[in-house]
C-alpha positions in Angstrom: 132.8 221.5 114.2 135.3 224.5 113.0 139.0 224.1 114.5 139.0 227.4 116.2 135.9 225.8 118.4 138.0 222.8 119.0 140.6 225.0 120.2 138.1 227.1 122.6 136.9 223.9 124.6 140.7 222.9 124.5 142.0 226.3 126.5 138.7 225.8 128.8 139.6 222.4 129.5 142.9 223.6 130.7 142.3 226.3 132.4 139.7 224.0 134.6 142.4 221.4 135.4 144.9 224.4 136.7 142.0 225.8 138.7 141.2 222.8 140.1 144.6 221.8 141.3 145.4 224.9 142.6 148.0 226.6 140.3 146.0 228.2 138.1 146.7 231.7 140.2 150.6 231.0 140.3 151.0 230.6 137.0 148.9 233.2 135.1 152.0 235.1 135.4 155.0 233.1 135.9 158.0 232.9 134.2 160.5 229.9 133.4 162.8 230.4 136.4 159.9 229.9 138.9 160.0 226.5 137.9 163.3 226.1 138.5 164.2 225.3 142.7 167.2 226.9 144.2 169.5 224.5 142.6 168.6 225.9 139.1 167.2 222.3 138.7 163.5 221.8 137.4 160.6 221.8 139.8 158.7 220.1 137.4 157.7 216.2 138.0 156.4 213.5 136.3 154.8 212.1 139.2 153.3 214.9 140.6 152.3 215.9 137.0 150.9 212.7 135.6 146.9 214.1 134.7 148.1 217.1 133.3 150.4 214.4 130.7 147.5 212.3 130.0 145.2 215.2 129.2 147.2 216.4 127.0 148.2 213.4 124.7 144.1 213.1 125.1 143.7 216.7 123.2 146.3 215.7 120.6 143.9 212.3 119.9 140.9 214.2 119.7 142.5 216.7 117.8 143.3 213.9 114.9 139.9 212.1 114.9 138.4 215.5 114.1 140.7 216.3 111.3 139.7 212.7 109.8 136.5 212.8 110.3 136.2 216.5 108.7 138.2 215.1 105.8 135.7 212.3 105.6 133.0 214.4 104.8 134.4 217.2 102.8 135.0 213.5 100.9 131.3 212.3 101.1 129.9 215.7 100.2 132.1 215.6 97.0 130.4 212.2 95.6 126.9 212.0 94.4 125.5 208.7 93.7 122.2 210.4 91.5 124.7 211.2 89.0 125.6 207.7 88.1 122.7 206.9 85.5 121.2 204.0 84.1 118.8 204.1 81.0 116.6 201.3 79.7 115.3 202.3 75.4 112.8 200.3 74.2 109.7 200.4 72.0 106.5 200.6 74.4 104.2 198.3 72.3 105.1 195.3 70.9 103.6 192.4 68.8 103.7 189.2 71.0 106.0 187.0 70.1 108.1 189.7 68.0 112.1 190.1 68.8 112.7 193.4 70.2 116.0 195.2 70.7 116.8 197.1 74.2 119.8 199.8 75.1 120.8 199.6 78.4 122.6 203.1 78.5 124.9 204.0 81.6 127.1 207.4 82.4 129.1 208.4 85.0 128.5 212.0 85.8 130.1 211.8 89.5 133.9 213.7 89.7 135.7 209.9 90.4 136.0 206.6 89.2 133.7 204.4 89.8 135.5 200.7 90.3 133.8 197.5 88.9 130.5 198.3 88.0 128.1 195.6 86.7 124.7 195.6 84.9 121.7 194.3 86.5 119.1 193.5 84.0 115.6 192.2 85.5 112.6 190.7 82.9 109.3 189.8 83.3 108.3 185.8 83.5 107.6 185.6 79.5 110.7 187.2 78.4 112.8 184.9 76.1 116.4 186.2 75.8 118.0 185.7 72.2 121.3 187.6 72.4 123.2 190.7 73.3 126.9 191.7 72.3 128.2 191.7 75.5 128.0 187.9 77.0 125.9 188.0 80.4 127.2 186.4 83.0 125.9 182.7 84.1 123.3 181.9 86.8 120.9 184.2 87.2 117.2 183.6 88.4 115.7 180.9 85.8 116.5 182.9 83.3 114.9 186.4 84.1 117.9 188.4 85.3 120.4 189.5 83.0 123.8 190.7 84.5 126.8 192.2 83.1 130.2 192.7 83.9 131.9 196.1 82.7 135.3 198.3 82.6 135.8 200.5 85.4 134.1 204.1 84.2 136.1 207.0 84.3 134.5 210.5 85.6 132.1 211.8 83.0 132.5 208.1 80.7 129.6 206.3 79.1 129.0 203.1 77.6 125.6 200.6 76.1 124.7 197.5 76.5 122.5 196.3 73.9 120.2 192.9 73.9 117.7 191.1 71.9 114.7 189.1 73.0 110.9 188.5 72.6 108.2 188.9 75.1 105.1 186.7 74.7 101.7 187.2 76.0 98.2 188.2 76.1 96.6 191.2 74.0 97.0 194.5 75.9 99.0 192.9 78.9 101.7 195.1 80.2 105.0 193.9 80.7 108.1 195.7 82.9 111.7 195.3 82.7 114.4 197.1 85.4 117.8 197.8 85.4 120.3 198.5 87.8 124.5 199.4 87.8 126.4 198.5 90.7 129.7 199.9 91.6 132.6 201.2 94.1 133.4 205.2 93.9 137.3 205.3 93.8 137.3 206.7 97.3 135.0 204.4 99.2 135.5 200.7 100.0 132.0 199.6 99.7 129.4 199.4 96.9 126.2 201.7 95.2 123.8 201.0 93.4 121.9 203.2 91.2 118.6 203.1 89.2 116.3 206.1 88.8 113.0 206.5 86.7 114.5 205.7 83.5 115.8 202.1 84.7 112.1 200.9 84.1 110.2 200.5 81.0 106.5 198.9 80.5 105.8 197.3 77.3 102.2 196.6 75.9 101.5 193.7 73.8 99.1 195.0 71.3 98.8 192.2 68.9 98.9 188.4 69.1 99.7 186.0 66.1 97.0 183.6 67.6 94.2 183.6 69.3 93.1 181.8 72.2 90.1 181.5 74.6 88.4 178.7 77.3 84.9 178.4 78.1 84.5 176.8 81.3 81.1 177.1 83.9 81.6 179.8 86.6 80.2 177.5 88.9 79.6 173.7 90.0 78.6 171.7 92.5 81.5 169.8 94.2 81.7 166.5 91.9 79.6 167.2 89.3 80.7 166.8 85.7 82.3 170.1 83.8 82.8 170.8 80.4 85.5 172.9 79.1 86.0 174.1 75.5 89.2 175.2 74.4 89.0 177.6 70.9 91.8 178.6 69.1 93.0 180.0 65.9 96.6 181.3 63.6 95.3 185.0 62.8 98.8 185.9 61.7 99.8 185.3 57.9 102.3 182.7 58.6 102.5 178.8 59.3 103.8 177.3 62.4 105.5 174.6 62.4 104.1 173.1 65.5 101.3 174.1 68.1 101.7 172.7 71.9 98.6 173.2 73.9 98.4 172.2 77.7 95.7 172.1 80.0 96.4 172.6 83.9 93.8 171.6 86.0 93.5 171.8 89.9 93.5 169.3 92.7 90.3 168.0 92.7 89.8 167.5 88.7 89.1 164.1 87.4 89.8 163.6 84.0 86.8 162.0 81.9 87.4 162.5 78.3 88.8 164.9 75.7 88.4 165.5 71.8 90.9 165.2 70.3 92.0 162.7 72.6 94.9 163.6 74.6 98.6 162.9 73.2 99.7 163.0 77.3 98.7 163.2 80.8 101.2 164.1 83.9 99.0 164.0 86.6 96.0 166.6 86.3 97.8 168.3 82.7 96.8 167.1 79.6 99.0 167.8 76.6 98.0 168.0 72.8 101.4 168.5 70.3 99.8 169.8 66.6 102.1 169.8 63.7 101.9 171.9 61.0 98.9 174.8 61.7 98.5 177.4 58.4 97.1 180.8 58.5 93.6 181.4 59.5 93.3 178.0 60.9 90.5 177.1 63.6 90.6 174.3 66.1 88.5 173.4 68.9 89.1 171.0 72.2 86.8 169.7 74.2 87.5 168.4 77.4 85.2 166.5 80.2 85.9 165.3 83.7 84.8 166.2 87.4 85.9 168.7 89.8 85.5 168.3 93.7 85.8 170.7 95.9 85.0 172.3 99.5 82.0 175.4 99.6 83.2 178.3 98.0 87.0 177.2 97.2 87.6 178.5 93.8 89.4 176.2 91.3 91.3 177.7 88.5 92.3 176.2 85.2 94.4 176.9 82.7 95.3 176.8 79.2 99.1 177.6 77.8 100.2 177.7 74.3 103.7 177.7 72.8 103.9 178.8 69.3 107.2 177.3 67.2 108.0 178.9 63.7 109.2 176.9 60.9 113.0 177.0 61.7 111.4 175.4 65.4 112.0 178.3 67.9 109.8 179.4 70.1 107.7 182.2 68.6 105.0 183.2 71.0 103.5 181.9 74.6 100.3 182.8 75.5 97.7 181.8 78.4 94.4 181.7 79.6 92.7 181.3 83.1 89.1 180.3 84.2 88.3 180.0 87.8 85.5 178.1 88.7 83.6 178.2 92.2 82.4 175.3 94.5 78.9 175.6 95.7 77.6 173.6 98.2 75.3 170.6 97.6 71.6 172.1 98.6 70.5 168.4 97.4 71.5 164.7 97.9 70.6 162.6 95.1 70.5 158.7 95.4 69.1 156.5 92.8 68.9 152.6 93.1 68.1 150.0 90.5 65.9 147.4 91.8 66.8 148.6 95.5 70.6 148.2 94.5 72.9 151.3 93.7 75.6 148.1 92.2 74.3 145.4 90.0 74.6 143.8 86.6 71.7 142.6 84.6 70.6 140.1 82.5 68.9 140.1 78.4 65.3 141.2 79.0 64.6 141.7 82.7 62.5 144.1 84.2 64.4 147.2 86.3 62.3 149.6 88.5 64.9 153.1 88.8 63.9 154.6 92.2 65.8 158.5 92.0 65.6 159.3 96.2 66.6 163.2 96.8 66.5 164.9 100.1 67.2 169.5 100.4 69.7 169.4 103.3 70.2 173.1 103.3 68.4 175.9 104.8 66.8 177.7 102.2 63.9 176.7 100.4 64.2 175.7 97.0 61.5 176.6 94.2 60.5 174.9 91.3 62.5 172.1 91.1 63.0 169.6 87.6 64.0 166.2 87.4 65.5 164.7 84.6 66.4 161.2 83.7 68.5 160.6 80.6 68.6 156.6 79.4 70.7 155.7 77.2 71.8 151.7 76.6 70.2 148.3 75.8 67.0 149.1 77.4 63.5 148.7 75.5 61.7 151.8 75.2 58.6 150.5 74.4 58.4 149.0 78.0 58.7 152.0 79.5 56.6 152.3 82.4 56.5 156.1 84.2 55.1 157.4 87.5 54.0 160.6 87.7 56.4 162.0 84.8 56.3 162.5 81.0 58.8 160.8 78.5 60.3 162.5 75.1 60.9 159.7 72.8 63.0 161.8 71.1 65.5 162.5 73.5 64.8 159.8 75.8 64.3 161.9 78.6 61.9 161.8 81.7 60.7 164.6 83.2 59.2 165.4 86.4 58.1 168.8 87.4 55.5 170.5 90.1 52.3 169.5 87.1 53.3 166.2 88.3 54.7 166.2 91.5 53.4 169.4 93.6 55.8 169.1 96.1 58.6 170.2 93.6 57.2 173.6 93.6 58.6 174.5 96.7 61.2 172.0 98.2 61.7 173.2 101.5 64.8 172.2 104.2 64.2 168.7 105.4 62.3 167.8 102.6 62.6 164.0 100.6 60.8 162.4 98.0 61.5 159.9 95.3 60.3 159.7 91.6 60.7 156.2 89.8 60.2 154.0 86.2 60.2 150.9 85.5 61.3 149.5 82.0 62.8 146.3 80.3 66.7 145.3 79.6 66.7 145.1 75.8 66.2 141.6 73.9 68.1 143.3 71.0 71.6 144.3 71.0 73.1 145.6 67.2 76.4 143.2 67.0 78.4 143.2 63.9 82.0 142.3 64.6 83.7 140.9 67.8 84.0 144.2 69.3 80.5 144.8 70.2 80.5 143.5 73.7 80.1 144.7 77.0 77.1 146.5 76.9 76.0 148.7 80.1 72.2 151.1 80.6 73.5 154.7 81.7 71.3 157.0 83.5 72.0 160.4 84.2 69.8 162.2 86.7 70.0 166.1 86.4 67.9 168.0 89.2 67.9 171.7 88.4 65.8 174.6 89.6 63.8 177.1 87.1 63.0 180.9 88.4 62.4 184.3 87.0 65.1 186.7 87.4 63.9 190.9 86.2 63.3 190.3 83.1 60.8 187.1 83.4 64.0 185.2 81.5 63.5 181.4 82.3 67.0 180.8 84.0 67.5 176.9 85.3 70.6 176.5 87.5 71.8 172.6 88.0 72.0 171.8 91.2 73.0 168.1 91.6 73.6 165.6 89.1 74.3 161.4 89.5 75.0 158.9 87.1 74.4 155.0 87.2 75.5 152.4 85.1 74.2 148.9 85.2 76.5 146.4 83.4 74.3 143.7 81.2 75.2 140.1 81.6 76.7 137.9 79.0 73.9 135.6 77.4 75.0 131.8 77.7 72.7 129.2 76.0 73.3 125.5 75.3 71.1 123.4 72.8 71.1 119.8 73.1 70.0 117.6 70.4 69.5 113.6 69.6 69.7 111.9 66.3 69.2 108.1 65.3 70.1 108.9 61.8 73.0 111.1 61.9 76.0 112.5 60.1 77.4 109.2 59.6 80.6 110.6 61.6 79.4 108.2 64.1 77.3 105.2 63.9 74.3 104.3 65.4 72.9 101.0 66.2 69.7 99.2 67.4 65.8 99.7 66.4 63.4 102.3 65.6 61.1 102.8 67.7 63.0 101.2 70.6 62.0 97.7 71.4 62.1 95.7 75.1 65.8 93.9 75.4 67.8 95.4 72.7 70.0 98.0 72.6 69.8 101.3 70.7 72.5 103.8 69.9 72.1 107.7 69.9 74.2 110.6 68.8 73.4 113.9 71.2 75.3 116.8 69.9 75.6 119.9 72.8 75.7 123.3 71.0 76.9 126.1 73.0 76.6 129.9 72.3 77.4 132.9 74.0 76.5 136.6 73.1 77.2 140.0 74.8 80.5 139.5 76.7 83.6 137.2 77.1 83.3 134.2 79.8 85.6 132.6 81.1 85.7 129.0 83.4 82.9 127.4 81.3 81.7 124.2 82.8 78.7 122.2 81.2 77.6 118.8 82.5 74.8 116.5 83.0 74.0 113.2 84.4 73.3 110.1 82.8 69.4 108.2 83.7 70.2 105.5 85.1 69.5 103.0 82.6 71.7 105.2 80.3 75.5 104.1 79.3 78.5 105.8 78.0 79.6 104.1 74.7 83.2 105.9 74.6 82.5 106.9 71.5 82.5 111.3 70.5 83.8 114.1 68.6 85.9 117.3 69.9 85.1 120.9 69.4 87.5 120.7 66.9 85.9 118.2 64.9 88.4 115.2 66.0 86.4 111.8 66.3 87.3 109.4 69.2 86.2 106.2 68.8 86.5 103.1 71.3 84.9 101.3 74.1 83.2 102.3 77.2 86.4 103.2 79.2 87.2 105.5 75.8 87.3 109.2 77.3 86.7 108.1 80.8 88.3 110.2 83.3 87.8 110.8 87.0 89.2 114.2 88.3 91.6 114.0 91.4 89.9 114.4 94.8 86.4 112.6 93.3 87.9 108.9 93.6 85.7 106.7 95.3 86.5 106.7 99.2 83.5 105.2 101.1 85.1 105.8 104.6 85.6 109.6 104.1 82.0 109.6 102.4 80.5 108.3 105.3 83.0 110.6 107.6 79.6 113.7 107.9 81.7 115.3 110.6 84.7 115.8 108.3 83.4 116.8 105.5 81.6 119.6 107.6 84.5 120.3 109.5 86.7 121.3 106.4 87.6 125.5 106.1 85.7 126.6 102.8 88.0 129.5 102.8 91.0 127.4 102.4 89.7 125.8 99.4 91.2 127.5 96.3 88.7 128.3 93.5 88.5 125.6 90.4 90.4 127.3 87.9 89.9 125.7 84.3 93.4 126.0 82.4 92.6 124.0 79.3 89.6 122.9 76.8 88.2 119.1 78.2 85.5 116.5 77.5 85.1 113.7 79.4 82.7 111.0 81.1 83.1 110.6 85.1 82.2 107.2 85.9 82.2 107.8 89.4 79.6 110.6 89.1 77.8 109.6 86.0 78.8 113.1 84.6 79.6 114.3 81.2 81.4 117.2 81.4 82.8 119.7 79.0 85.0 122.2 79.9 86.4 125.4 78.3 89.1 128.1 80.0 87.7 131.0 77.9 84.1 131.4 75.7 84.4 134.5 73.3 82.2 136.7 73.1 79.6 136.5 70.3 80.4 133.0 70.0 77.6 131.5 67.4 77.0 134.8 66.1 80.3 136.5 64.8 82.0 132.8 65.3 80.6 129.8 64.6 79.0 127.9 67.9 81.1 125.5 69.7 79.3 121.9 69.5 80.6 118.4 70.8 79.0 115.1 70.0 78.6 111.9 71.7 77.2 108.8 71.7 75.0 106.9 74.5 73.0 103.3 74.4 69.9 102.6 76.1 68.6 99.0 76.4 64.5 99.3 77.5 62.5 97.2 80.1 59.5 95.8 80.1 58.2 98.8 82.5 59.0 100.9 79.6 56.5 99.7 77.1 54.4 102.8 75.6 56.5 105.5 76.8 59.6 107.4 75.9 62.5 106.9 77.8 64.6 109.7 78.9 68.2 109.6 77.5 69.5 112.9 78.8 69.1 114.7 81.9 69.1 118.5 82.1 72.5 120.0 80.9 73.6 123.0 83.2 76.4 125.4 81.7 77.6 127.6 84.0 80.9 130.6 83.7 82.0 133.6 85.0 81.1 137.4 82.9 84.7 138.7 82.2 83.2 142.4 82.2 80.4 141.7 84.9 82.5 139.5 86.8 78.9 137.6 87.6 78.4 133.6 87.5 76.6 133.3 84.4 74.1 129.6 84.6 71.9 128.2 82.3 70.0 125.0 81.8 68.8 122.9 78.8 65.6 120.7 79.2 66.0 116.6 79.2 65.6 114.7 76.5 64.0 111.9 75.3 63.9 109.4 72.5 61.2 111.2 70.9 64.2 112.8 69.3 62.3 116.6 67.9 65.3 117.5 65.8 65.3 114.0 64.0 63.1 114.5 61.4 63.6 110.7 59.9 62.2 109.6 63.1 58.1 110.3 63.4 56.4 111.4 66.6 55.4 107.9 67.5 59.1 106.1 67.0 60.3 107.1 70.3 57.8 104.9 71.8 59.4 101.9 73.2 57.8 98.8 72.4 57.7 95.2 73.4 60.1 92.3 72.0 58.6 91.5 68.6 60.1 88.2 68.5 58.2 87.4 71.7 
């Protein structure tokens, strides 16, 4: 607004207040005496005056504000903020990994001075700064803005700021930096900021020192198994000092296996450190595991490697991604082992595999394949297959729609069930104390074969499922008698055994164990009847104890003698079996209860291929037996069965085993002939 239209609208306004109070007429052409009353004293009052006062001191306030506000733009028009510039200079391709230099040029072309201006310097994510020769300031935003303090610049001064750093990445990714000066103009209180097109730069990566790619499916079925293959390789001329590869894997991802093993996990990344790598080396990881996942969620993993050079800075950091996609189950897949999807097994006994599989989509699904991979202690020449075909060479079973016509087309709702039958092996290749814990894996694979344009085969896996059945530990015990022994131990009496007298016998208990560790070995057996404990044996550990009948006699607490409670039925059957704490063997023992006629031996811990890769473990005893007359013409029995029994450490199943009596026929004393062990009557009646 111009002053001389200020002054317009100021003479209207007046001229309207005069009009209004009705003295607009009588003064248009007054003169200084009229307001001056007879007296010669001033007409003029305050009082009567007072709008026409206030008006006016309004005019002169509205008069000022104008003024100020005119000066405040003739100010505003005289500072342009597109003339402060910022410059970012730069190459715009770059070998990953290579240090590059920027200029961050800046130049006040405005007419003032512009009052602390700073430096605003933004990077991409795989930016590494190195230096610069003016010190940034400290903070930032982890590391990817830059910021700088400057001088206050002068109308029409200039100045650079220039910085060093590398930028790691891909081949052919694109990278983009931004820059921006902050300031206060001399004649303002608040601050600018200026950029412009030349504040931004992209820079390609158009060469990598190493090279890197992951192979992972496109697609799964929630939980099957995945395999991912890492590839890499140094296709620069140097050597780098060390390699750091990790693996990031979703939620979801269980971890199975990798080669090379892993040096660390942290939860679902794995982490392989590699020293030393030289030029045009190749390296390969495999990794194995199972991802889960809901129907159509898309899982991504990836790979990151940091580069060091040989004075240990970080030369390069690259990536890559894979995203794999859940796809719903169209199949459920069950398979039992006789009828039980949990169970261990023992040394050649049969197993009937039943592999149950139901489409609970709604599509159809055409020609459907079955595959069963064994591999384990089973004997293959057992095999036994229903309406499939076996390859001997990869031990696979097959069933397809020549065998099974309902495969063909497997529409929704349908189930069926394919099955084999074959034996736990009687072999097992053992040749050090490590060879234990055997299992029989079985991987089921159902897939589906079709034609796609081009009448390619194409088989898509739909559902996999694998079983293990763990194999039992093998615990055997050999009892033997001798007349004529060793000579550790000395036997009395006749052969053959006569009516009346006594007669001595050495029975030596050998005890073997093969497959697995057992541990809470017990072995007894009773005494006949007309059988006695002489006192007289010899330890695992080859110690003899010699003596009478009370000689290694002892009577564990709780089996005293105690007719009343034994006769107490309602007791006994009234005692809580759950509060009864399990018999836990803490030491090696041999001993004869005289209460219950027992001889027992028992062991905390039996190794595994005890007798095979160690010697057996073997005690020896002695017993007497003094024949009747009712025995005349017949062997007498001198041992009862001898039960071991133990728990699997790996199976964590009882393990029991018996050993047939024995007689005085005495098989494994070959001094003594087939007709010795016949008792016969007094000869000196």
């Amino acid at each position: 607004m111009s002053q001389n239209v200020i002054n317009e609208q100021t003479d209207e306004n007046i001229k309207k207040y005069l009009s209004e109070s009705g003295e607009v007429n009588k003064t248009e052409n007054a003169k200084w005496s009229d307001v001056l009353d007879g007296n010669g004293k001033s007409r003029f009052s305050f009082k009567k005056n007072k709008k026409l006062v206030l008006l006016i001191l309004f005019l002169i306030i509205a008069v000022v504000l104008s003024v100020a506000y005119f000066v405040y733009l003739k100010g505003q028009r005289s500072f342009d903020d597109k003339k402060v510039k910022i410059e970012i200079k730069a190459p715009n391709e770059v070998a990953s990994g290579n240090e590059i230099t920027f200029v961050i040029e800046y130049r006040n072309d405005t007419g003032v001075k512009l009052k602390n201006p700073k430096i605003t310097f933004f990077t991409p994510e795989k930016f590494i700064f190195t230096s610069s020769d003016k010190k940034p300031l400290e903070g930032g935003d982890d590391g990817l803005v830059l910021s700088w303090n400057i001088d206050d610049l002068s109308a029409g001064e200039s100045g650079k700021i220039k910085l060093f750093g590398r930028i790691t990445g891909n081949k052919n990714s694109e990278h983009e930096f931004n820059s921006k000066i902050s300031y206060i103009p001399n004649n303002f209180n608040y601050e600018f900021q200026s950029a412009g097109n030349l504040s931004k730069i992209k820079i390609e990566i158009i060469s990598v020192s190493f090279d890197l790619s992951l192979k992972c499916p496109e697609e799964i079925i929630t939980g099957n198994e995945i395999d991912c293959l890492i590839a890499f390789e140094n296709i620069s001329d140097n050597n780098f000092r060390k390699i750091n590869i990790k693996a990031n894997f979703p939620e979801g991802f269980i971890f199975a296996s990798a080669n090379p093993e892993i040096d660390e996990k942290i939860e679902n990344s794995l982490n392989w450190n590699m020293e030393e790598t030289k030029t045009k080396a190749k390296g390969e990881i495999a990794i194995k595991g199972n991802l889960v996942g809901e129907k159509n969620e898309e899982k991504e993993i990836e790979i990151e490697v940091e580069i060091f050079e040989s004075d240990g800075r970080l030369l390069e950091r690259i990536n890559k991604k894979a995203i794999i996609k859940i796809q719903e189950v169209p199949i459920v897949l069950e398979q039992t082992v006789n009828a039980l999807e949990n169970l261990s097994v023992n040394k050649e006994e049969e197993m009937e595999y039943r592999i149950k599989f139901k489409n609970i989509s709604d599509q159809e699904i055409r020609g459907l394949v079955i595959n069963s991979e064994l591999k384990g202690g089973v004997d293959f020449n057992s095999l036994e297959v229903i309406n499939g075909s076996y390859d001997n060479k990869s031990n696979k079973i097959t069933w397809s729609a020549f065998n099974v016509p309902k495969l063909a087309v497997f529409k929704p709702g349908d189930e069926d069930e394919v099955s084999f039958k074959i034996k736990v092996s009687d072999y097992f290749d053992i040749r050090s104390s490590e060879d234990k814990n055997f299992i029989i894996k079985n991987k089921v694979v159902i897939s589906s074969f079709n034609f796609n344009d081009d009448e390619a085969k194409i088989e898509k896996e739909i559902v996999s499922d694998e079983m293990i059945v763990k194999i039992n530990s093998f615990l055997f015990i050999r009892t033997k008698g001798y007349f004529n022994d060793d000579g550790r131990i000395k036997n009395i009496g006749v052969i053959p055994p006569e009516v009346g007298k006594e007669t001595t016998y050495t029975i030596h208990w050998n005890l073997n164990n093969l497959l697995g560790d057992i541990k809470n070995v017990k072995i007894a057996s009773i005494l006949p009847d007309n059988v006695k404990w002489t006192g007289n044996y010899i330890k695992s550990n080859g110690e003899i104890s010699l003596g009478d009948e009370n000689n290694g006699t002892y009577v564990p607490e709780g089996e005293e003698e105690n007719e009343e409670e034994n006769n107490n039925e309602d007791e006994v059957n009234s005692q809580d079996d759950s509060e009864a704490e399990e018999y836990q063997i803490t030491e090696e023992k041999f001993y004869y209860n005289a209460v219950t006629r027992e001889i027992v031996w028992e062991m905390p811990w039996l190794s595994a291929n005890t007798g095979l890769i160690s010697p057996s473990k073997e005690i020896v005893y002695q017993v007497s037996i003094i024949p009747e007359a009712s025995d005349v013409g017949k062997t007498i029995k001198i041992m009862n069965e001898v039960g071991a029994v133990g728990f699997d450490e790996f199976t964590n199943e009882e393990i029991v085993t018996l050993e047939s009596e024995l007689t005085t026929e005495l098989p494994d004393d070959y001094s003594i002939g087939p007709e010795e062990g016949i008792v016969i009557e007094n000869l000196k009646e």
